[in-house]
C-alpha positions in Angstrom: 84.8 42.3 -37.1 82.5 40.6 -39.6 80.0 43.7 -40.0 81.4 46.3 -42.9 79.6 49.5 -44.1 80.2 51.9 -47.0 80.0 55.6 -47.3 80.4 57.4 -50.4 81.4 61.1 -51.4 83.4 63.0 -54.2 87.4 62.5 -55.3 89.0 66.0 -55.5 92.1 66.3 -57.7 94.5 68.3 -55.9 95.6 69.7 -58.9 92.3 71.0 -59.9 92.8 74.2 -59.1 95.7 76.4 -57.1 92.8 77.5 -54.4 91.9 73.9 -53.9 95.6 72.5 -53.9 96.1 75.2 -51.4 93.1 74.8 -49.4 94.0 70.6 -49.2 97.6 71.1 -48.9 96.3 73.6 -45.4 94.2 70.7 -44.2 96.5 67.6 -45.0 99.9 68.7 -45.8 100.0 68.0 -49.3 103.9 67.6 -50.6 104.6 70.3 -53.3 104.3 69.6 -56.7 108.1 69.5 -57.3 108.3 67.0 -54.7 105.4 64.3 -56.1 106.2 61.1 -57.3 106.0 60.9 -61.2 104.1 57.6 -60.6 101.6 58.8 -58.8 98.3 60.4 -59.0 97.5 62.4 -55.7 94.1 63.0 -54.6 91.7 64.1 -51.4 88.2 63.2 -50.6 85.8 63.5 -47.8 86.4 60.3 -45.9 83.5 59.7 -43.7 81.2 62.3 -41.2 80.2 61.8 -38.0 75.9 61.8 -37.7 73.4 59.2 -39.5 74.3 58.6 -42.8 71.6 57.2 -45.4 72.3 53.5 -44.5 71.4 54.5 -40.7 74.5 54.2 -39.5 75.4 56.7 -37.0 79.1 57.8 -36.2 79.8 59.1 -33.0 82.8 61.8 -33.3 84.4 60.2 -30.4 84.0 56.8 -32.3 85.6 59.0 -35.0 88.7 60.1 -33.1 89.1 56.4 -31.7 89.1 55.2 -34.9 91.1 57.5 -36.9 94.5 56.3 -36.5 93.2 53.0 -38.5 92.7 55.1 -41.5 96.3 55.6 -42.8 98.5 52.7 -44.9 94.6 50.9 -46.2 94.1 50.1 -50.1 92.3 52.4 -52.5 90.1 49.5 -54.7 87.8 49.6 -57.3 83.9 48.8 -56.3 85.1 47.5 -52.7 87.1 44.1 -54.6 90.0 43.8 -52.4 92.1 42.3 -55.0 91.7 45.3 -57.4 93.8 47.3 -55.7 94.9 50.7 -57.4 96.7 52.5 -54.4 96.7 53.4 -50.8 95.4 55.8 -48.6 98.2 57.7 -47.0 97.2 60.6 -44.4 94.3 61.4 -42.9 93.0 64.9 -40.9 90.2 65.7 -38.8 87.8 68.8 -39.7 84.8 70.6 -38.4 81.7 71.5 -39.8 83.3 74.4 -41.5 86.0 72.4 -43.2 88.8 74.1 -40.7 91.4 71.4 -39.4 91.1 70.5 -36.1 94.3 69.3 -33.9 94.4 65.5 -33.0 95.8 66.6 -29.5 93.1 68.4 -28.9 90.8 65.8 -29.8 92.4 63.6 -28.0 92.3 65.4 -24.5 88.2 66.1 -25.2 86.1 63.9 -23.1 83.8 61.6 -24.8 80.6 63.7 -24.3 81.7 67.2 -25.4 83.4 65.5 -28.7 80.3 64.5 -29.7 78.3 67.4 -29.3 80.4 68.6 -32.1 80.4 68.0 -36.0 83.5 66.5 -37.5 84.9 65.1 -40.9 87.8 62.9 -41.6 89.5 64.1 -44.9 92.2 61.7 -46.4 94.9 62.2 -48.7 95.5 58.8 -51.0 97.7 58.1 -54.2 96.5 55.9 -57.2 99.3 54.4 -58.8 99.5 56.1 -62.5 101.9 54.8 -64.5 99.5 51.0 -63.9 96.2 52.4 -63.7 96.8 55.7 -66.1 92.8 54.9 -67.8 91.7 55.1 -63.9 93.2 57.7 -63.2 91.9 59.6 -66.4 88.3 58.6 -65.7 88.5 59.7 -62.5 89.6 63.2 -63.7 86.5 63.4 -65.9 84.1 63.2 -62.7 83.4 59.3 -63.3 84.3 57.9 -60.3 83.0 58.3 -56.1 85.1 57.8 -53.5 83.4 54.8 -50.8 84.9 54.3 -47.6 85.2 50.8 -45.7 85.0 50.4 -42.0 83.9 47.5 -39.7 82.4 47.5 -36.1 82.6 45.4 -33.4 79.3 46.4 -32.1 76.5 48.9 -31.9 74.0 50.8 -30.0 70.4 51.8 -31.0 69.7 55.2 -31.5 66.0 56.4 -31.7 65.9 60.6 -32.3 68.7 61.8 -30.3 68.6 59.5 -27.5 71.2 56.4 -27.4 70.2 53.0 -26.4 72.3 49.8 -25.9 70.7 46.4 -26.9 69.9 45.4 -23.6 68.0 48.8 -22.9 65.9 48.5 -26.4 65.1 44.8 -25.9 63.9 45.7 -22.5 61.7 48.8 -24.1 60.3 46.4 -26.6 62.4 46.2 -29.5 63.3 43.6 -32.2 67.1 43.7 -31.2 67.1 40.0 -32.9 66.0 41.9 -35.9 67.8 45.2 -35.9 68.0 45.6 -39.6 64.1 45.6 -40.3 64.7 48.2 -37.4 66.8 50.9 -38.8 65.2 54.0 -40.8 61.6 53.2 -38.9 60.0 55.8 -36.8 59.6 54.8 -33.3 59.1 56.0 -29.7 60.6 55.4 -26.4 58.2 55.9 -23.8 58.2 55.1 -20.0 55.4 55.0 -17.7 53.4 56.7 -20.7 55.4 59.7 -21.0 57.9 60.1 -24.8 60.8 60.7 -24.2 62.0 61.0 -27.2 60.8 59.7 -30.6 62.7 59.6 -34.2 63.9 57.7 -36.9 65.5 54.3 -35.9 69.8 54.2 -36.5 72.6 52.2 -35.5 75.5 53.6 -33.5 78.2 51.9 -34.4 81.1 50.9 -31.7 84.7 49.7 -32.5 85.3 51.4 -35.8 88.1 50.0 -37.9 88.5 51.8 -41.2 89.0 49.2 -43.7 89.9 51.1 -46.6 88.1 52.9 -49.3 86.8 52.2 -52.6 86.0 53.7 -55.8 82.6 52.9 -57.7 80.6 54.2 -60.5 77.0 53.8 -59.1 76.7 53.9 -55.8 73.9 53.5 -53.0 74.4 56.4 -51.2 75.6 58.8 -53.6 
């Protein structure tokens, strides 16, 4: 697992407001306030989403589900420097495209193609630890800091508009494989016996998720 990717989105304070702590809490089971270590500073974020993101990387919800138990127990670091490390993530839930939670079980007990004909989210729950990192946990308060998530991949598929390729089959149609990053965000065609059958932006489907952990930055490339 030597290939690694990063996703950003927004930190949400569950303490921001009673709605939101509720709405989290609903979503990720939140402990009550009364029942938070002093220590800590608990937060939620917007993990990772299954479709193309604006690295072309393409996250299959079934590759999702597979790869969700892998979230839990990583490090929370600042701008992806492993030995930085400011706290952990601890929980994770799956949502649809409307922010509802969906079940694992039932996840787990939908076959591979109708899970991905679906839009899902992984939320997680993480703590930073306060009483080390109290400036951090101020700034982040104030809005300055996005939330970057970590994964790796063992391997990956070629996706060109909706349709999914392996290597083998895109080498064979006539693409760079060898050169698959010059590849990804170009338009191209696949078309047999001089019909299209589909044409779109070039992405990677990545295989073999293993969610690394997550970071937080100040400027990041996909914000």
């Amino acid at each position: 697992m030597n290939n690694k990717f990063y996703i950003t989105a927004a930190f949400k304070h569950v303490e921001e407001t009673e709605n939101l702590r509720k709405e989290a809490a609903s979503v990720l089971d939140l402990p009550k306030i009364e029942e938070r270590q002093p220590d800590l500073a608990y937060f939620t974020s917007r993990f990772v989403s299954s479709g193309t993101n604006l690295n072309y990387a393409h996250f299959l919800p079934s590759e999702l589900v597979k790869a969700g138990s892998t979230v839990p127990g990583k490090a929370v670091d600042i701008e992806h420097e492993e030995e930085k490390i400011i706290g952990h993530i601890y929980k994770h839930a799956f949502t649809d495209v409307d922010g509802n939670y969906v079940d694992n079980k039932s996840l787990a007990s939908t076959f591979p193609k109708d899970l991905d004909d679906k839009d899902l989210h992984i939320e997680i729950a993480s703590v930073i630890y306060k009483t080390r990192f109290p400036d951090i946990v101020d700034e982040i308060l104030n809005n300055e800091w996005k939330v970057s998530m970590e994964a790796y991949f063992t391997d990956y598929d070629i996706l060109v508009g909706n349709t999914i390729l392996t290597k083998n089959e895109a080498k064979l149609m006539g693409f760079d494989v060898a050169n698959a990053d010059k590849l990804m965000g170009k338009r191209a065609k696949i078309v047999k016996a001089g019909t299209i059958l589909d044409e779109g932006t070039v992405a990677r489907v990545l295989r073999g998720i293993c969610f690394s952990g997550v970071g937080i930055v100040k400027n990041p490339a996909n914000p």
